[in-house]
N, C-alpha and C positions, 0 to 999 in steps of 0.2 A: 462542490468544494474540492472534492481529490481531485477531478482533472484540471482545477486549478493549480493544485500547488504542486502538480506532477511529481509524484512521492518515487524513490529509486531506493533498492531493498538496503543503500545504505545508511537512509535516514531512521534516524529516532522519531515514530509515529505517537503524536500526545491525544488526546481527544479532552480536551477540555472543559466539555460538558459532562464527561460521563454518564451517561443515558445508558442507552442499550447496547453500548459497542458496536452500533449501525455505520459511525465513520472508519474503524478498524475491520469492518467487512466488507468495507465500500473500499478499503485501502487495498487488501486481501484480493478481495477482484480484480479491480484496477491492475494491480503488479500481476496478476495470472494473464487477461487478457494482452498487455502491452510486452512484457519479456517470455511469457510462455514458461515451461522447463527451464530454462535459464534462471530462475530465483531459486534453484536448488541448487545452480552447482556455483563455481569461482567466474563464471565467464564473462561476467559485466563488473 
């Protein structure tokens, strides 16, 4: 489902089911693997 909606650290992430916050670490990954470093600083 995240590499579907390809999330960018400027969206507001919801998880709608509220479960285990599995898709807000699935989010978390996702943005580490695809920008790197770059979701900590202004550069995207």
């Amino acid at each position: 489902m995240v590499d579907m909606t390809a999330p960018t650290p400027k969206n507001m992430i919801c998880d709608p089911a509220c479960g285990t916050t599995g898709f807000h670490a699935a989010v978390s990954e996702y943005l580490r693997n695809h920008l790197g470093d770059s979701i900590y600083t202004n550069e995207r």
